[in-house]
C-alpha positions in Angstrom: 51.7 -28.8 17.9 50.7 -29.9 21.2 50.6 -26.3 22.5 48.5 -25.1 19.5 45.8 -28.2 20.3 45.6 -27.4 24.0 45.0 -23.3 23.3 42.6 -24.9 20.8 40.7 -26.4 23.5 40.9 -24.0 26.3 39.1 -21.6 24.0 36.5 -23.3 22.9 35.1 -24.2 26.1 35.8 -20.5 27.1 33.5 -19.7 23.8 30.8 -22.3 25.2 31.4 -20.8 29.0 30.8 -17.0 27.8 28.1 -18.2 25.4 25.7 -20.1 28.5 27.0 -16.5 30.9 25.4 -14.4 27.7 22.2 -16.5 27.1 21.3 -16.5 31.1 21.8 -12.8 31.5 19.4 -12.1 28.4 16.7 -14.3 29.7 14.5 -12.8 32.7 12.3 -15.1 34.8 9.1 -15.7 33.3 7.2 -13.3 36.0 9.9 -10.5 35.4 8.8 -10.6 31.7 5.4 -10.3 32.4 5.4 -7.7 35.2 7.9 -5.8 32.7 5.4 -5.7 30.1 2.6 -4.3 31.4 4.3 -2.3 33.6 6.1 -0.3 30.2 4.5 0.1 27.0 7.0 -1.4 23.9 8.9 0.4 22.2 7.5 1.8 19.4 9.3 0.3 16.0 11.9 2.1 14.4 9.7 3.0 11.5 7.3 4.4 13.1 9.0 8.0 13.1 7.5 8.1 9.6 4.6 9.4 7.9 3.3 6.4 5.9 -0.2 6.7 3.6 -1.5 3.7 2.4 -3.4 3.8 -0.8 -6.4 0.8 -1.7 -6.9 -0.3 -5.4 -9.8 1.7 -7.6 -12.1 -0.3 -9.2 -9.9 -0.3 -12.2 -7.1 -1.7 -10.5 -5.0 1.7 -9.9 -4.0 3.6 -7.6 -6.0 6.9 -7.3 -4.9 9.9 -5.4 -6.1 13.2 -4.3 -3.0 15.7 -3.9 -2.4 19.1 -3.1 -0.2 21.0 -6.1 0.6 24.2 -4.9 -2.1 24.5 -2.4 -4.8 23.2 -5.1 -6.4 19.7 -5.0 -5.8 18.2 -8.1 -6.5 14.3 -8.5 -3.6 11.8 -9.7 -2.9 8.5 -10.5 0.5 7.1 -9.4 2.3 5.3 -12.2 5.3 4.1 -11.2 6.2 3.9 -14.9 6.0 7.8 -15.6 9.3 9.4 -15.4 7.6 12.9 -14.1 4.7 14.0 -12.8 2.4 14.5 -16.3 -0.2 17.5 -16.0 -3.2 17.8 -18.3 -3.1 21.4 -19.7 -6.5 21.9 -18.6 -5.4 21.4 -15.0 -1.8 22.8 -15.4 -4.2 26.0 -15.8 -5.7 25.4 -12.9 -2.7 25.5 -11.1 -1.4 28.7 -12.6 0.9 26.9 -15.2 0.7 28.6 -18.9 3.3 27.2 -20.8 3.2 28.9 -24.6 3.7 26.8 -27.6 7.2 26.8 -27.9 7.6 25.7 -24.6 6.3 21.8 -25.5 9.7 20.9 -26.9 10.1 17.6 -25.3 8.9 14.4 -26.9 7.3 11.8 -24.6 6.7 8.3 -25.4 2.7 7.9 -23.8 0.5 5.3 -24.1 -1.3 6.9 -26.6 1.8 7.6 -28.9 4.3 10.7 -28.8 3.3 13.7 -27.8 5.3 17.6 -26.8 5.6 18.6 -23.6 6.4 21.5 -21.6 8.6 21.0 -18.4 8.0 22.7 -15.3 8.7 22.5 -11.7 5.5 22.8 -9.0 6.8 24.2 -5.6 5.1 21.6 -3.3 3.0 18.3 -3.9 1.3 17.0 -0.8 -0.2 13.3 -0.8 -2.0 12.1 2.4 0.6 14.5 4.6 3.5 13.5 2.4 5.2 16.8 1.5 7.9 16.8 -1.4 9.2 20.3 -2.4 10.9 21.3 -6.0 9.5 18.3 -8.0 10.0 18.1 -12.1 6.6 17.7 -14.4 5.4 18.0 -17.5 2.7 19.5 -18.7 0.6 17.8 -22.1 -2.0 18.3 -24.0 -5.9 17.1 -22.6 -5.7 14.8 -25.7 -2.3 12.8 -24.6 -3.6 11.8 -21.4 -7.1 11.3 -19.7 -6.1 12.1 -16.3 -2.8 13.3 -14.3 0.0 10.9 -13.4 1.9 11.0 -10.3 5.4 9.6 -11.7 8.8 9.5 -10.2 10.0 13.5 -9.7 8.0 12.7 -6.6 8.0 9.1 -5.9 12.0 9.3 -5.5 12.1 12.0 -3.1 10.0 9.7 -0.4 12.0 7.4 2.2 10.3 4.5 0.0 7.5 3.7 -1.9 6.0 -0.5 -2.3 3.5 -2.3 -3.8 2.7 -4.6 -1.0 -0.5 -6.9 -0.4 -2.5 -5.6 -3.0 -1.7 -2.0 -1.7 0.6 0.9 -2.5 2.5 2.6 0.7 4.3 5.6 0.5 6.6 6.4 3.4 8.2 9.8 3.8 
């Protein structure tokens, strides 16, 4: 027992010795920091190897976007709720997208009731530089919705996406 209490000690007051070494060599004179600091530029943060686009609050209180479908601008607003990106058919037109009737077999749940869809994919949707390839949509009639929705088939496939001081960010 007396063995055990002096190995006890000894390494604790190698732990404190090791722990004062540690904390001097990580702490530069005052005049090194400073002459270091000007001298090299900081590093840059580890999140700054993204592509971030930072989207302000409409007068409504959404989040409106302009986005490139395909290589055509087409306007959007992000709903974090939508499961897909949601197309007017007007604007699925637009974009080259014809589904025929039989194609709006799947039932969505809108704010406006249940409508029939027709699912599609759209080769490329670009937001602010944000480029997502191979995203899922739906296409539904003008009367369902009043204006596109930028749902989830693309949210997910960014690095992140936040609602954060009264502001959306999308990181890719």
């Amino acid at each position: 027992m007396r063995y055990f209490a002096v190995f006890a000690a000894l390494a604790l007051a190698f732990a404190g010795l090791l722990t004062r070494i540690a904390d001097k060599a990580g702490r530069a004179p005052a005049t090194e920091i400073a002459s270091s600091a000007v001298a090299a530029p900081a590093a840059p943060a580890p999140s700054s190897n993204y592509r971030t686009v930072t989207i302000q609050r409409d007068g409504r209180g959404h989040f409106q976007v302009d986005a490139r479908v395909d290589g055509r601008r087409i306007g959007f607003m992000v709903d974090t709720g939508a499961s897909t990106i949601a197309l007017t058919a007007s604007d699925a037109k637009r974009l080259g997208i014809h589904p025929s009737a039989s194609e709006f077999n799947v039932s969505v749940r809108t704010a406006n009731g249940n409508v029939r869809a027709a699912a599609t994919n759209l080769s490329m949707v670009e937001v602010g530089g944000l480029v997502v390839r191979d995203v899922r949509a739906l296409v539904v009639p003008d009367s369902a919705l009043s204006e596109n929705l930028l749902g989830l088939s693309f949210l997910t496939k960014l690095r992140r996406f936040e609602y954060a001081g009264g502001k959306l960010v999308l990181e890719q």
